[in-house]
C-alpha positions in Angstrom: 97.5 -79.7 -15.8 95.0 -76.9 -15.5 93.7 -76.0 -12.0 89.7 -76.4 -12.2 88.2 -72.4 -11.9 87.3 -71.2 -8.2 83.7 -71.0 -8.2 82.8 -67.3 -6.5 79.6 -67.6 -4.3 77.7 -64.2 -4.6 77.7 -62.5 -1.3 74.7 -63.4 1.1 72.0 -60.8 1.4 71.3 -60.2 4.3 67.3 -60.5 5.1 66.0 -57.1 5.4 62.4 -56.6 7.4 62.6 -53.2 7.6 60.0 -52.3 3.7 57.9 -55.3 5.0 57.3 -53.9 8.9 56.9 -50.5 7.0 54.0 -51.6 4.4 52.4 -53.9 7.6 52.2 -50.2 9.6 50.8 -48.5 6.5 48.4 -51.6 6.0 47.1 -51.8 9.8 46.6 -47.7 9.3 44.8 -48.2 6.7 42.7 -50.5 8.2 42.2 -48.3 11.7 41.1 -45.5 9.8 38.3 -46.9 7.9 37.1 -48.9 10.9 36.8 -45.4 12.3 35.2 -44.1 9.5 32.4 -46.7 9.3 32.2 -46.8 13.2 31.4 -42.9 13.2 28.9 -43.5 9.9 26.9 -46.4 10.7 27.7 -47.3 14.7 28.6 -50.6 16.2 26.3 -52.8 14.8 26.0 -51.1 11.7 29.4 -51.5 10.4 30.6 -54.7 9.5 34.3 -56.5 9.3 33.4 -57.3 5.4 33.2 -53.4 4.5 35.9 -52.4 6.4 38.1 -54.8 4.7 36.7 -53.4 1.6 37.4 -49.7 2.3 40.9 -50.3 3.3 41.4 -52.9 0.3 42.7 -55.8 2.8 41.3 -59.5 3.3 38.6 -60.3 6.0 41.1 -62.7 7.4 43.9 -60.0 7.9 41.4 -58.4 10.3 40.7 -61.0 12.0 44.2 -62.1 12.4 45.4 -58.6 13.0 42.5 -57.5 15.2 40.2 -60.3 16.1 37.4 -58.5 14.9 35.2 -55.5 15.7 36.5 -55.1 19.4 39.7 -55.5 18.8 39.3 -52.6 16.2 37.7 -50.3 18.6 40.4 -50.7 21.2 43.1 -50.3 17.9 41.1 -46.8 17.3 41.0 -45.6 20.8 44.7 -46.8 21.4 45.6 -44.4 18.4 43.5 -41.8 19.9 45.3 -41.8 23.1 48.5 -40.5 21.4 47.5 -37.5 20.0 48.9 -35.4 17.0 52.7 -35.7 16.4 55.3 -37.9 16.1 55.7 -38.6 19.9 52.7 -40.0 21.8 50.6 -38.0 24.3 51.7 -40.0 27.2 55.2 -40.1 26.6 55.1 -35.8 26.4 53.1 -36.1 29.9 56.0 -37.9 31.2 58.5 -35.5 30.2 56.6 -32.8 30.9 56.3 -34.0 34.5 60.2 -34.5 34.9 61.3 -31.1 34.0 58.5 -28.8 34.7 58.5 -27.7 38.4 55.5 -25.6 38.2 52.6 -27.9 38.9 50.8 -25.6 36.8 52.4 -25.9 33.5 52.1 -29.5 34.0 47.8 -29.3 34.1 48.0 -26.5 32.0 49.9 -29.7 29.6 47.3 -31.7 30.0 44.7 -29.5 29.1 46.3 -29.6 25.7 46.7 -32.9 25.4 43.1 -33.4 26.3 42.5 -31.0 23.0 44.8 -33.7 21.0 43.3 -36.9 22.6 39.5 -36.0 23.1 38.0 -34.8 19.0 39.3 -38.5 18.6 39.5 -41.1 21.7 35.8 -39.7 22.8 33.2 -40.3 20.1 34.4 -43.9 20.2 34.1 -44.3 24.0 31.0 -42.8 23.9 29.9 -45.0 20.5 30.6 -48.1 23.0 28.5 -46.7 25.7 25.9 -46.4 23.6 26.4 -50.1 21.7 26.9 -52.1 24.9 23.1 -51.1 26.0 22.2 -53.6 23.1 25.8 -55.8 22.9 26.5 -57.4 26.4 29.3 -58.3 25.0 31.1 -55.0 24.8 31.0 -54.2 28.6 33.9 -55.6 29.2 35.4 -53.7 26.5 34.3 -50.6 28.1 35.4 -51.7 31.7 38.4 -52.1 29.7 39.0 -48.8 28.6 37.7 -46.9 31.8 40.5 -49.0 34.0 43.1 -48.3 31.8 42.6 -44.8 31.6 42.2 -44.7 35.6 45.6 -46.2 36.4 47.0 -43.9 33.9 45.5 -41.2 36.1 46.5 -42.8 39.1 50.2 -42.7 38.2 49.8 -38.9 37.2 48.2 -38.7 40.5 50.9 -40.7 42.5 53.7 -38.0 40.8 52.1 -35.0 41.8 51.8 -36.5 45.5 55.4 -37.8 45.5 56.3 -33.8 44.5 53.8 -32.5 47.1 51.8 -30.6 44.3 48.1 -31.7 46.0 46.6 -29.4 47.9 46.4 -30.8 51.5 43.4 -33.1 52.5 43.8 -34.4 48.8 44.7 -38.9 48.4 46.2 -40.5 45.4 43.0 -42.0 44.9 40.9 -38.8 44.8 43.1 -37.1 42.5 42.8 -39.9 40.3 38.9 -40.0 40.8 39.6 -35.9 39.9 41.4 -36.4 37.0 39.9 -39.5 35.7 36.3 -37.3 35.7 37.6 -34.6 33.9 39.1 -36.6 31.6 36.1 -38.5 30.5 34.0 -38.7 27.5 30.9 -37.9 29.0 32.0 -34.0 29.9 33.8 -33.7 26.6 30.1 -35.1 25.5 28.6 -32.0 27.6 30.2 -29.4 26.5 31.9 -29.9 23.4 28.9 -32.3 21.8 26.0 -31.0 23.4 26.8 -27.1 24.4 29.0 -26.3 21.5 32.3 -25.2 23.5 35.0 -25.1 21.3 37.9 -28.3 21.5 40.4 -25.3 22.7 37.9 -23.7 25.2 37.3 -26.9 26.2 40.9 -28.0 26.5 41.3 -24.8 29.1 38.3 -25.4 30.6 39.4 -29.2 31.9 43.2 -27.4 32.4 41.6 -24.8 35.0 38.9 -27.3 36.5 41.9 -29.5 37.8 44.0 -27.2 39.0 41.4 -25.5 40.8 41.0 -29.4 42.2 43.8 -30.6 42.7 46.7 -28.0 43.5 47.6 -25.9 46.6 46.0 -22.7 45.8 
């Protein structure tokens, strides 16, 4: 009597996420750039969640879902600001930067470039909401948002550079924060850069030397 054949199971793929998280990176891209675009064209009110979809060829819904709609779009923009050119973000090079550099310096002369990286981008759109919320209540908190965030940031940098004993004396935390968080704003790279026509790099100097002037035992 014949033995029936052993039936071979083909092996079990294994579920692999890793094409589908790629083309959802590439498809939330897409979308952040053209809500820049048609933020920077047509302002706040002007630009609509239906034209954006269209320029980055997605669904309405998948903003919403992904973004909750134009706020949630500005904050993706100004997120993607904050981490400058490269493959590594802007904050995370701070952070090294402060942990090997002893010169106090170097490290405000590394921020000044970062601010060259971080401003051309992360400032029109700060200043875009500054402008919007005087006709949307409804993006001041947004903008109360974005100004805290960016002060704690400074406020760690600040709490660093006190732990090292780089401030000049008579210098706090907070006021070094205050310092930094200034200089870092929107409204001087609006000043300068927007208004007087200093170049990004000049500009990038210009904040570099402002602070340590500021902040650091001369």
């Amino acid at each position: 009597m014949s033995r029936p054949e052993k039936v071979v199971k083909p092996p079990t793929r294994r579920y692999d996420a890793t094409r589908r998280q790629a083309q959802a990176r590439q498809t939330r891209a897409r979308i952040i750039e053209a809500a820049e675009a048609q933020f920077l064209a047509d302002g706040y009110s002007g630009a609509s969640v239906a034209a954006i979809a269209a320029a980055a060829d997605v669904s309405v819904d998948t903003i919403y879902k992904g973004f909750g709609g134009k706020s949630g779009l500005i904050r993706a923009i100004f997120q993607r600001a904050l981490e400058g050119s490269g493959p590594v973000p802007a904050e995370e090079r701070s952070d090294r930067l402060q942990e090997r550099e002893s010169d106090p310096r170097k490290i405000v002369a590394g921020w000044g470039r970062f601010v060259t990286e971080i401003s051309p981008r992360g400032s029109p759109i700060l200043l875009l909401v500054r402008n919007a919320a005087a006709t949307n209540p409804e993006l001041l908190p947004l903008l109360e948002e974005l100004d805290a965030a960016r002060l704690e940031r400074m406020t760690v940098n600040a709490r660093r550079m006190h732990r090292l004993g780089h401030l000049r004396p008579g210098i706090s935390v907070q006021a070094a924060a205050d310092i930094m968080w200034t200089y870092s704003s929107a409204e001087l790279y609006e000043l300068l850069v927007l208004r007087r026509g200093m170049s990004v790099r000049r500009y990038g100097r210009f904040v570099a030397d402002a602070m340590a002037s500021a902040l650091l035992r001369q």
